[in-house]
C-alpha positions in Angstrom: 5.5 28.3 4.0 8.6 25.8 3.2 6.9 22.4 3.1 8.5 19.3 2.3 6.5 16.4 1.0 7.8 12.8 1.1 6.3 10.5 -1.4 5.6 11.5 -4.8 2.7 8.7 -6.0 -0.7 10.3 -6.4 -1.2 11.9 -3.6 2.2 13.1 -2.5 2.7 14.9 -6.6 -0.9 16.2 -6.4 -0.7 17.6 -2.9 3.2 19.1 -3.6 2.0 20.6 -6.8 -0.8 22.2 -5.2 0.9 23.2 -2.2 3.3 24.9 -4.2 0.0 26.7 -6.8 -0.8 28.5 -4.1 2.3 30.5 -3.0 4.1 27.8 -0.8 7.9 26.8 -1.5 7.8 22.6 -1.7 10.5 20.1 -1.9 9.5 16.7 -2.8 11.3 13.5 -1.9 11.2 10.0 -3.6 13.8 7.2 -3.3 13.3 6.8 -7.2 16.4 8.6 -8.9 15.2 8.5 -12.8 11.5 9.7 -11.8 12.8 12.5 -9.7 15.0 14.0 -12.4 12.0 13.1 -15.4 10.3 15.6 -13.0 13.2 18.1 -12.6 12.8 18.0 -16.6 9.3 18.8 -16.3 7.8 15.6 -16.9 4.4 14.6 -14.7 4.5 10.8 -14.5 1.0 10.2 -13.5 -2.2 10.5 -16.0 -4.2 13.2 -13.7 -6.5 16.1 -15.8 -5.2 19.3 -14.9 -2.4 18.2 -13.2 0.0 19.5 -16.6 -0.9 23.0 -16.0 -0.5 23.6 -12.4 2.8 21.7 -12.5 4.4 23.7 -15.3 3.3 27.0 -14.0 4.9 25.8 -10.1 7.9 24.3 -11.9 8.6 27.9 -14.0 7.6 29.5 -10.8 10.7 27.9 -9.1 8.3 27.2 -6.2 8.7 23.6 -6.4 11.4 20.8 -6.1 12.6 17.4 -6.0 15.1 15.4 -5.0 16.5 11.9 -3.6 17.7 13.2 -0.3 15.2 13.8 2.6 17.9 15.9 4.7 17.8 18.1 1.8 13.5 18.8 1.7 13.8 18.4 5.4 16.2 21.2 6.9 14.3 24.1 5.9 10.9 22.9 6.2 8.2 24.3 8.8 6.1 21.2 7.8 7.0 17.8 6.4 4.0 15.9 4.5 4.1 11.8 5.0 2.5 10.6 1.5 4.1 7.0 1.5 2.6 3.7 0.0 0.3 2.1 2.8 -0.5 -1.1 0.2 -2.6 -4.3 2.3 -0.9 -7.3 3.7 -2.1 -10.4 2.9 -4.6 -10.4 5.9 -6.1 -6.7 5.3 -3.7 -4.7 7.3 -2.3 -1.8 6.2 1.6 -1.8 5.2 3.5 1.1 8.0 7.1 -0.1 7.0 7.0 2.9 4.8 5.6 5.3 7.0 7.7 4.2 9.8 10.5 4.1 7.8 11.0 7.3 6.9 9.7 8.7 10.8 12.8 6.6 11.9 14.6 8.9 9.5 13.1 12.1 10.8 14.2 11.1 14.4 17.9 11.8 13.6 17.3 14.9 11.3 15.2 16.5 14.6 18.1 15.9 16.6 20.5 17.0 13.7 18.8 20.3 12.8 16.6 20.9 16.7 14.1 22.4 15.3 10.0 22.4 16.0 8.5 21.2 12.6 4.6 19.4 12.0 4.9 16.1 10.6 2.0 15.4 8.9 0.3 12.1 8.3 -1.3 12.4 4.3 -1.3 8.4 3.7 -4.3 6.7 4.6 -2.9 5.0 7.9 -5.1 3.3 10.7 -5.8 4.1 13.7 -3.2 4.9 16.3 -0.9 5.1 13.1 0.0 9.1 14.4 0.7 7.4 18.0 3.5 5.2 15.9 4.9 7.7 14.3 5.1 10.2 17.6 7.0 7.4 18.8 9.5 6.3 16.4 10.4 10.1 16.1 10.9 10.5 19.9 13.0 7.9 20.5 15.4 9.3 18.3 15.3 12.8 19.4 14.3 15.4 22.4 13.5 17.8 20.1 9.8 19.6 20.3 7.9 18.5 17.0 4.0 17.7 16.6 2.2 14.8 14.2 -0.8 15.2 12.6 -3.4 13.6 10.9 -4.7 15.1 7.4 -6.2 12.4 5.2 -6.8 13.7 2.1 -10.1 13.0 -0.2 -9.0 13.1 -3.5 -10.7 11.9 -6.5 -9.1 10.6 -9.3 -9.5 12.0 -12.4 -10.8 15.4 -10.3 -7.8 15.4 -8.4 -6.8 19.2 -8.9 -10.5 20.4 -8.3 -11.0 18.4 -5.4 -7.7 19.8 -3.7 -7.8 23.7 -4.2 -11.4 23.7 -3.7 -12.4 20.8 -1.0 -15.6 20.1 0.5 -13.6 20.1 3.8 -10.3 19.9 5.5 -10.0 17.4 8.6 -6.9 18.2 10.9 -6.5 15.2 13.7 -4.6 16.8 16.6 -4.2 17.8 19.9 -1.9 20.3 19.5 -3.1 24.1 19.3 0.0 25.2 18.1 -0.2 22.7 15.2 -3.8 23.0 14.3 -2.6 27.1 13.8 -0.5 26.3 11.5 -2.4 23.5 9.7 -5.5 26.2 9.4 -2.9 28.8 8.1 -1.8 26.5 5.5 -5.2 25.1 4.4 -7.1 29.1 4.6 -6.2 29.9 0.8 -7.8 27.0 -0.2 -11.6 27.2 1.9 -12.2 30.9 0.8 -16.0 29.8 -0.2 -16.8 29.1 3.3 -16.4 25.1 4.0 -15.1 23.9 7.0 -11.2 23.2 8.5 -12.0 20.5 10.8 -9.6 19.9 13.8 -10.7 16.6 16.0 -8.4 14.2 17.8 -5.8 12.1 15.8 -7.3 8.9 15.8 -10.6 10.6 14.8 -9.2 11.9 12.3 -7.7 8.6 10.7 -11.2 7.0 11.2 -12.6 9.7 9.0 -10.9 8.6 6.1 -11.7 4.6 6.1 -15.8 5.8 7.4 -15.6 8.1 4.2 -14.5 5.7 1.9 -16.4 2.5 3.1 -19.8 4.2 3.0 -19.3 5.7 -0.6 -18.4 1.2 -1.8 -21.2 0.4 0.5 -24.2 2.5 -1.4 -22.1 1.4 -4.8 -22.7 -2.3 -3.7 -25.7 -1.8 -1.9 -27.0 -0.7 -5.8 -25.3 -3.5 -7.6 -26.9 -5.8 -5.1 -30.5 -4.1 -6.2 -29.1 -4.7 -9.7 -28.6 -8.6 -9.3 -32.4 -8.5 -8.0 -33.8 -6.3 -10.6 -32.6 -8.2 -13.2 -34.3 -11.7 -11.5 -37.3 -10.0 -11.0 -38.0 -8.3 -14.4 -37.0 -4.2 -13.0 -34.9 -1.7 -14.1 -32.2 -0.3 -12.1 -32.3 3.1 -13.9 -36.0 3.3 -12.5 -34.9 2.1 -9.4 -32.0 4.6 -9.1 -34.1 7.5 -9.7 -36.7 6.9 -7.6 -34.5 6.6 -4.6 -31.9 9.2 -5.5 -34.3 12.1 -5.4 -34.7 11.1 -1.3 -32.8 13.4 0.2 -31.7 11.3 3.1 -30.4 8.7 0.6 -28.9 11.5 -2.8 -28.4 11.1 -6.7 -24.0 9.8 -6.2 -22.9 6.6 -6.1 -26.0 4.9 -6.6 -25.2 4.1 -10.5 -24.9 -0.1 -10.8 -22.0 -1.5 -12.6 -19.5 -4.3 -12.3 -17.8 -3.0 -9.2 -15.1 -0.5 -7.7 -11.4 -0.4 -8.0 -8.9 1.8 -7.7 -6.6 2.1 -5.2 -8.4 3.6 -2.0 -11.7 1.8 -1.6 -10.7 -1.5 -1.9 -7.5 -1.2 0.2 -9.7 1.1 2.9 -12.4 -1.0 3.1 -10.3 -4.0 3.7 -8.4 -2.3 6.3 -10.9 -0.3 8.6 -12.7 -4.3 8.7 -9.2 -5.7 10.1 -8.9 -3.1 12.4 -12.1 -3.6 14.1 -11.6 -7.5 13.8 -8.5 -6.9 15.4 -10.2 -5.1 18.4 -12.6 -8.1 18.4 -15.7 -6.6 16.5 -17.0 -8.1 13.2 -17.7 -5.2 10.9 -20.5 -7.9 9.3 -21.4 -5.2 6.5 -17.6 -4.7 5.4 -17.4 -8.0 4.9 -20.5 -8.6 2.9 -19.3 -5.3 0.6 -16.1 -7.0 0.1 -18.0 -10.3 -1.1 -20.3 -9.0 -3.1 -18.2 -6.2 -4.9 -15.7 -9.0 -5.6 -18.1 -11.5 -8.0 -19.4 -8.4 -9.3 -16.6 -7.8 -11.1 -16.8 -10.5 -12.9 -20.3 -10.7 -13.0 -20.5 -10.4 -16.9 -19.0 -13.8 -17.4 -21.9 -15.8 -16.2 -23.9 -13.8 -18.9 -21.4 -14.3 -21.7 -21.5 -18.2 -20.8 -25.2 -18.2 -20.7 -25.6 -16.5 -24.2 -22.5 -18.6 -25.6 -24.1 -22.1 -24.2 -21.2 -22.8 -21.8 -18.7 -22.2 -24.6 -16.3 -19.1 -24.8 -13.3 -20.9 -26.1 -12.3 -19.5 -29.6 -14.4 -16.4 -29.1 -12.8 -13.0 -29.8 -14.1 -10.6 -27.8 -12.9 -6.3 -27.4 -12.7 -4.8 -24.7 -13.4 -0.6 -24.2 -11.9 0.6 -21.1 -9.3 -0.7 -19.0 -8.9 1.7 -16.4 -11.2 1.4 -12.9 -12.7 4.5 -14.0 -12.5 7.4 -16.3 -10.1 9.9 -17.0 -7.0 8.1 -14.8 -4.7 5.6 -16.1 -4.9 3.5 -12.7 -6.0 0.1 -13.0 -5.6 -1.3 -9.4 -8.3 -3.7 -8.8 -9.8 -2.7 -11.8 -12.8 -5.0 -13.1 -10.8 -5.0 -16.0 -8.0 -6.8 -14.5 -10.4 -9.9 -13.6 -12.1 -10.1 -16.7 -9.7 -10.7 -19.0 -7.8 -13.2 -16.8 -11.2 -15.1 -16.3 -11.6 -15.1 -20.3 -7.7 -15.8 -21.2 -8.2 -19.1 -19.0 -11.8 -19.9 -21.0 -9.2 -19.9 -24.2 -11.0 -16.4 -25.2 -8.9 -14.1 -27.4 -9.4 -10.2 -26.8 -8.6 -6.9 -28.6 -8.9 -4.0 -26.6 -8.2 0.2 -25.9 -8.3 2.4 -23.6 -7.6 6.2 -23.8 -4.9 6.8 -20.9 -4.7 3.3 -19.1 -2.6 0.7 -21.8 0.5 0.6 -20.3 -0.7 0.3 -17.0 -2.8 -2.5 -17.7 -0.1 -4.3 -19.3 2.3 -3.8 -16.3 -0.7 -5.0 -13.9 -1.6 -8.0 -16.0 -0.2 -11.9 -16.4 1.2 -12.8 -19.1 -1.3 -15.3 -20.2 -3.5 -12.4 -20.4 -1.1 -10.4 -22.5 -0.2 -13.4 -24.8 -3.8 -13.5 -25.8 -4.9 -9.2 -26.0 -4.3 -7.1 -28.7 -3.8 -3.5 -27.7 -5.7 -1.3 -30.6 -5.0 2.5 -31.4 -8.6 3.3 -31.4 -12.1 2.7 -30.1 -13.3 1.8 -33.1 -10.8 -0.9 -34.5 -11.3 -3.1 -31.6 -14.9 -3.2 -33.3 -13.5 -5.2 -36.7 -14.3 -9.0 -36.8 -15.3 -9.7 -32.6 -18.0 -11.5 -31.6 -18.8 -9.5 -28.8 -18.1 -6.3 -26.9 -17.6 -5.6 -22.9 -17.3 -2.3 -21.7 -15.4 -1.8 -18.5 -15.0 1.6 -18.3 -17.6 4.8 -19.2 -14.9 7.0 -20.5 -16.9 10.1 -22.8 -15.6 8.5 -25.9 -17.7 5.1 -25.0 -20.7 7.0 -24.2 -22.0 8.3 -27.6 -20.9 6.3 -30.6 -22.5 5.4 -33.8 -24.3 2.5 -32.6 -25.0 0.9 -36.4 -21.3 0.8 -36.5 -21.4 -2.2 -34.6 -23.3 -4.0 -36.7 -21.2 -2.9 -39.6 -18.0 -3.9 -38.1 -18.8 -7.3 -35.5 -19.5 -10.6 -36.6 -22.6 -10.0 -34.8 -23.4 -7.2 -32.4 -23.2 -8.6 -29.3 -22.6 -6.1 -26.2 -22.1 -6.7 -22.5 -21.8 -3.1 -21.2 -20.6 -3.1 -17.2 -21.7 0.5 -16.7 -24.7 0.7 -18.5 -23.7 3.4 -21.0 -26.8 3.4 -23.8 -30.4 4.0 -23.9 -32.2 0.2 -24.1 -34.9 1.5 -26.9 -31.7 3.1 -29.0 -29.7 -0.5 -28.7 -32.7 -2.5 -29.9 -33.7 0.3 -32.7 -29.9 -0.8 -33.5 -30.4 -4.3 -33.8 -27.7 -4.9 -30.7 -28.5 -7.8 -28.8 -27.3 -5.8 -25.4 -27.0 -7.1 -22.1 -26.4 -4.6 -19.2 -26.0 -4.4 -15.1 -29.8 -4.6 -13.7 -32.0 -3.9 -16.9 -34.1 -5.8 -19.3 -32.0 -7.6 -21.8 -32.8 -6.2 -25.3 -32.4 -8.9 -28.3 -33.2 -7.3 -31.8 
């Protein structure tokens, strides 16, 4: 098929790449001149594993495209994919001046070029977002044309995985002449046996946001056991296991921590709880996930303060792992974000690395923050001369160091680990004084 894709952030590259992996000829389109031709030139400008190879091999390939002009991925395309920034408002609702944007665009291309085509809806969009679109496009133009809804469910840092083999495909449309060629496109990809979903548009779009809050609600729903275990003297490890082998409740997303980020459940959660306030319903549990998640990120301060006596000016403290979570360089709401602004404010100076997310973090921060970070080239220099350690982020390299070395290299080693990498008998056999989410302190 000749697909044109419209967007090319995360989910518009990923999908166009893919797309174009599996046998399909794909134009992409972004307004952005010197990214489009760094990707002409073969360069991916997003941190996402495996991305590299099945780029290269589609580039070589000649199966896929870009450019800056949307007539040009439009004229030829049976389908064109909507994979546009949809970033919250001030109030929670979702941003549609992209989306709509480019529909009011299509409008006069339809009437230019006459021909049926499905316009798909990729970006996570609320409710009655395919109804807006279907609109702007017809009153522009007579011509026959369908919009769908296909939100997609992609992991970062399993990005790749997730789209050529996904747990399901959800098509939102009435259209049977659509939904054919939605399940032609999507068969190469569901060979194992799960499911192509078509349901209603609106469905559809619903899908998404129930996906996404449920998956931050059991992560907080955890971290809120974590704040208790830790009053009352429990382990969450203990905890964690015991309920995960239920099979009603399962082992993922129960691990505590110091929150989510990223750049789908926090936006998703705050927009499916405007959209029901907005129909006059108070999505009470939303609201209490968004509370809770948002001190948890910064819930390692109050122990720092504790174990400092009130005092973190003058400290220097590292920091491993700046990303929300491993092997991406996003840092969008990342706890990471919130901690060092709350500590550049205490007068707290930082050293800190991360793997893939440096320069992201550095575009993302203030500049008080950056005026008072050093950036290291390594895990293990942000180790010389601190006074303490907080991991943010469990990327493999944090998991299984030489825990003496802290001792070796630290003023004294103090660690405030947000995702609970190490075993507490191992940290106190190293003499660490170690203070995690929902577990026993240990002090040497």
């Amino acid at each position: 098929m000749k697909i044109a894709v419209v967007g090319t952030g995360y989910v518009g590259l990923v999908s166009g790449t893919c797309f174009a992996d599996s046998g399909n000829d794909v134009t992409c389109v972004d307004i952005d001149n010197e990214k489009v031709e760094r990707m002409r030139q073969g360069e991916v400008p997003i941190y996402e594993p495996g991305l590299n190879r099945v780029f290269d091999r589609a580039i070589r390939e000649k199966r896929l495209q870009f450019t800056t002009n949307l007539e040009e991925a439009f004229k030829d395309a049976e389908i064109v994919f909507l994979c546009l920034p949809t970033p919250p408002g001030a109030d929670g609702q979702a941003d549609l001046s992209f989306v709509l944007g480019v529909a009011d665009e299509l409008g006069d291309l339809f009437n230019k070029y006459g021909e049926y085509k499905v316009v798909v809806n990729k970006s996570t969009v609320p409710v009655g977002t395919a109804d807006k679109v279907r609109e702007k496009i017809s009153s522009k133009t007579d011509v026959d044309f369908d919009v769908v809804s296909n939100p997609e469910f992609l992991r970062e840092g399993a990005a790749v995985e997730d789209f050529m083999k996904p747990e399901r495909v959800i098509v939102g449309t009435r259209s049977e002449k659509a939904a054919e060629i939605m399940t032609t496109l999507y068969e190469p990809f569901v060979r194992s046996g799960n499911p192509i979903i078509v349901m209603d548009e609106r469905s559809s779009e619903l899908t998404k946001y129930a996906a996404n809050s449920m998956l931050a609600t059991k992560i907080t729903f955890m971290n809120e056991i974590a704040n208790v275990c830790e009053k009352v003297g429990a382990d969450v490890d203990n905890v964690r296991r015991g309920i995960g082998t239920d099979s009603r409740i399962g082992k993922r997303f129960l691990f505590a921590g110091i929150g989510y980020g990223g750049s789908c459940f926090p936006k998703d959660v705050q927009a499916i709880h405007h959209t029901a306030g907005e129909e006059g319903y108070d999505f009470r549990i939303l609201g209490s996930v968004m509370d809770v998640n948002e001190g948890q990120k910064t819930s390692i301060i109050p122990k720092m303060k504790e174990y400092y006596n009130g005092d973190l000016k003058g400290k220097k403290v590292g920091i491993w792992g700046l990303s929300f979570k491993p092997e991406t360089d996003d840092v969008r709401e990342a706890p990471s974000l919130y901690i060092a602004e709350t500590l550049a404010n205490e007068g707290v100076k930082m050293k800190a690395y991360d793997p893939e997310a440096m320069d992201t973090f550095k575009a993302a921060t203030s500049e008080k923050v950056i005026d008072n970070m050093e950036f290291m080239a390594d895990r293990d220099s942000v180790l010389k001369d601190i006074d303490a350690l907080i991991i943010c982020t469990e990327w493999n390299e944090f998991r299984r160091p030489d825990l003496d070395n802290f001792s070796k290299h630290m003023k004294a080693p103090v660690i405030f680990d947000g995702r609970n990498l190490y075993d507490l008998k191992r940290a106190k056999e190293a003499g660490l004084t170690y203070f995690s989410v929902g577990r026993p302190v240990v002090k040497p």
